[in-house]
C-alpha positions in Angstrom: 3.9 -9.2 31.2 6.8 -8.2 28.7 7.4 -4.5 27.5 7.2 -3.9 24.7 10.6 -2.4 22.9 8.5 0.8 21.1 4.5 1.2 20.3 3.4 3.0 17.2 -0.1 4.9 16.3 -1.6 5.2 12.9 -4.7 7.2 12.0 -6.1 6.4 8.4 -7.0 9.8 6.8 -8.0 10.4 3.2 -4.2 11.5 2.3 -3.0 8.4 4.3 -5.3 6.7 1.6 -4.0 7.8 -1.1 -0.9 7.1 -0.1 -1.5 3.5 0.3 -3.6 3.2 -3.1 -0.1 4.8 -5.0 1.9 2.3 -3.6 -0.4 -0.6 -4.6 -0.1 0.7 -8.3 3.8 0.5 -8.0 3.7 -2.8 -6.4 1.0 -4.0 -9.3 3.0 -2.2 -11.5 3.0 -4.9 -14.3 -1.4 -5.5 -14.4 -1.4 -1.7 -14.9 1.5 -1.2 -17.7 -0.9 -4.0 -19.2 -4.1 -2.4 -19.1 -2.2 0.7 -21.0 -0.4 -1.7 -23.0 -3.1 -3.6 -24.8 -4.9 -0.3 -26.6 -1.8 1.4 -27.8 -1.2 -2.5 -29.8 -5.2 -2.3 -30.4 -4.4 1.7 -32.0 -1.1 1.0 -33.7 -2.7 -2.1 -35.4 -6.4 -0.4 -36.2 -5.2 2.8 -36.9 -4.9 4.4 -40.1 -2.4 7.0 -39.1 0.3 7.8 -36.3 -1.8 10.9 -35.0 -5.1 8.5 -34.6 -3.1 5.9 -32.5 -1.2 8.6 -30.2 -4.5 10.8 -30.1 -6.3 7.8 -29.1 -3.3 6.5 -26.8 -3.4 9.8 -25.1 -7.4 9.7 -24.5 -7.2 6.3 -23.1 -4.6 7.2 -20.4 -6.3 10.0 -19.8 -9.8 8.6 -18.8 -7.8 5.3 -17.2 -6.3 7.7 -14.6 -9.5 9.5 -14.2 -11.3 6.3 -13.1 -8.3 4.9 -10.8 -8.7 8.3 -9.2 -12.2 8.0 -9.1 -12.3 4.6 -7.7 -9.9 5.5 -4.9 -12.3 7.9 -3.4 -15.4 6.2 -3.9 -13.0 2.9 -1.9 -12.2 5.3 0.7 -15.9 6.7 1.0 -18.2 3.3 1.1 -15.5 1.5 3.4 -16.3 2.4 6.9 -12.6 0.5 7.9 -11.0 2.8 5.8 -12.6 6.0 7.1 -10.9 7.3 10.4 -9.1 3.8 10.6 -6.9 3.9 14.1 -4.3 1.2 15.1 -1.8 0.7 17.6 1.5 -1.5 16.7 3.6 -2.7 19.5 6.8 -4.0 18.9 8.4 -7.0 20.6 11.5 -8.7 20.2 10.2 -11.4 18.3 6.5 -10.4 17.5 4.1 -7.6 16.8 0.5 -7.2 18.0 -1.5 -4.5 17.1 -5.2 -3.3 18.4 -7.8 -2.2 15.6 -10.8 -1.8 15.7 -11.6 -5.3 13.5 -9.4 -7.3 15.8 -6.9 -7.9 18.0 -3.6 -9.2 16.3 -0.6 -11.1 18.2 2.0 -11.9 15.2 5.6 -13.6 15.0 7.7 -11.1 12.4 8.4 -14.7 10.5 4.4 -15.1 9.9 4.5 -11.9 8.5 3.9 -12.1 4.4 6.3 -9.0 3.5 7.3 -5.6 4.6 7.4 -2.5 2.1 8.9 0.8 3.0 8.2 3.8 1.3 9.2 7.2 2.0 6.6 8.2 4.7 5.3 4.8 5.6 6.1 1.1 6.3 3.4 -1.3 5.1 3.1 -4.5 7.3 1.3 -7.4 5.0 0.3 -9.2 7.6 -1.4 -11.4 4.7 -1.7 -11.1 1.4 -4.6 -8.5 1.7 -4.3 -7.0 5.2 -1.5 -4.8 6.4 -0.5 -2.9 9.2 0.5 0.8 8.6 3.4 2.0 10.3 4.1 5.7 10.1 7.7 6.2 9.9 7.1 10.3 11.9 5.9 8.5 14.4 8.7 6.2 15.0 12.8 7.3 16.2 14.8 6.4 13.9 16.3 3.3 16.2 12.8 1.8 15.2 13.0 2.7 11.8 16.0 0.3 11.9 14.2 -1.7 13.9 11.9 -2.1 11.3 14.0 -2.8 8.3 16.3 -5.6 10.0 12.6 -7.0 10.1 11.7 -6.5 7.0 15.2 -7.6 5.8 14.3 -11.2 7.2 10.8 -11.0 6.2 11.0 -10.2 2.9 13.9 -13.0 2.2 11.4 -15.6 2.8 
């Protein structure tokens, strides 16, 4: 059986969570900006004055940010796969496979959809709604490089 070249662990916690949920807002970037968008039009055209539209602009993004932060912890709570979620990621020369506790997953890097890296964390799509978690403190940094010559010829595609 081939080695692998490095193996990675990733625990999902509640902060893990949250940092996942912020970066699907900055990848989604463009739906959101909308839904803020459409009532400042809706006050700047129905409003009688300035201070109604920016009071009302001001409310809205308020109670908006409220509920995303709301529905973040009510999708963490009620998801059992998010709770305590543990994966393993080994890393091959020309795959991945990864145990969880859903599945077992044996993936060419060129199957993969796209890879983004944030500051703590590499997210492995391994399709449009699934991903892999890759926690860059757990990794040296030759696998961090590793990693982003992947995702260099991933995200080309």
């Amino acid at each position: 059986m081939e080695d692998y070249i490095f193996k990675t662990y990733f625990k999902m916690t509640y902060e893990e969570y949250k940092k996942m949920f912020s970066m699907s807002i900055r990848k989604n970037w463009k739906i959101y900006l909308l839904c803020i968008s459409l009532p400042l039009i809706i006050s700047i055209t129905d409003m009688k004055s300035i201070r109604e539209g920016v009071l009302f602009m001001l409310i809205y993004i308020v109670i908006f940010t409220v509920i995303l932060f709301v529905y973040r912890k009510v999708m963490y709570s009620r998801n059992f796969r998010n709770r305590d979620f543990e994966e393993t990621t080994y890393f091959y020369e020309d795959r991945l496979e990864a145990d969880t506790p859903i599945a077992h997953i044996r993936l060419p890097y060129s199957d993969l959809e796209r890879i983004i890296e944030t500051q703590t964390n590499f997210y492995l799509y391994i399709s449009k709604r699934s991903l892999l978690i890759v926690s860059k403190s757990d990794c040296l940094p030759d696998n961090i490089s590793f990693i982003q010559n992947v995702a260099k010829t991933v995200n080309k595609k």
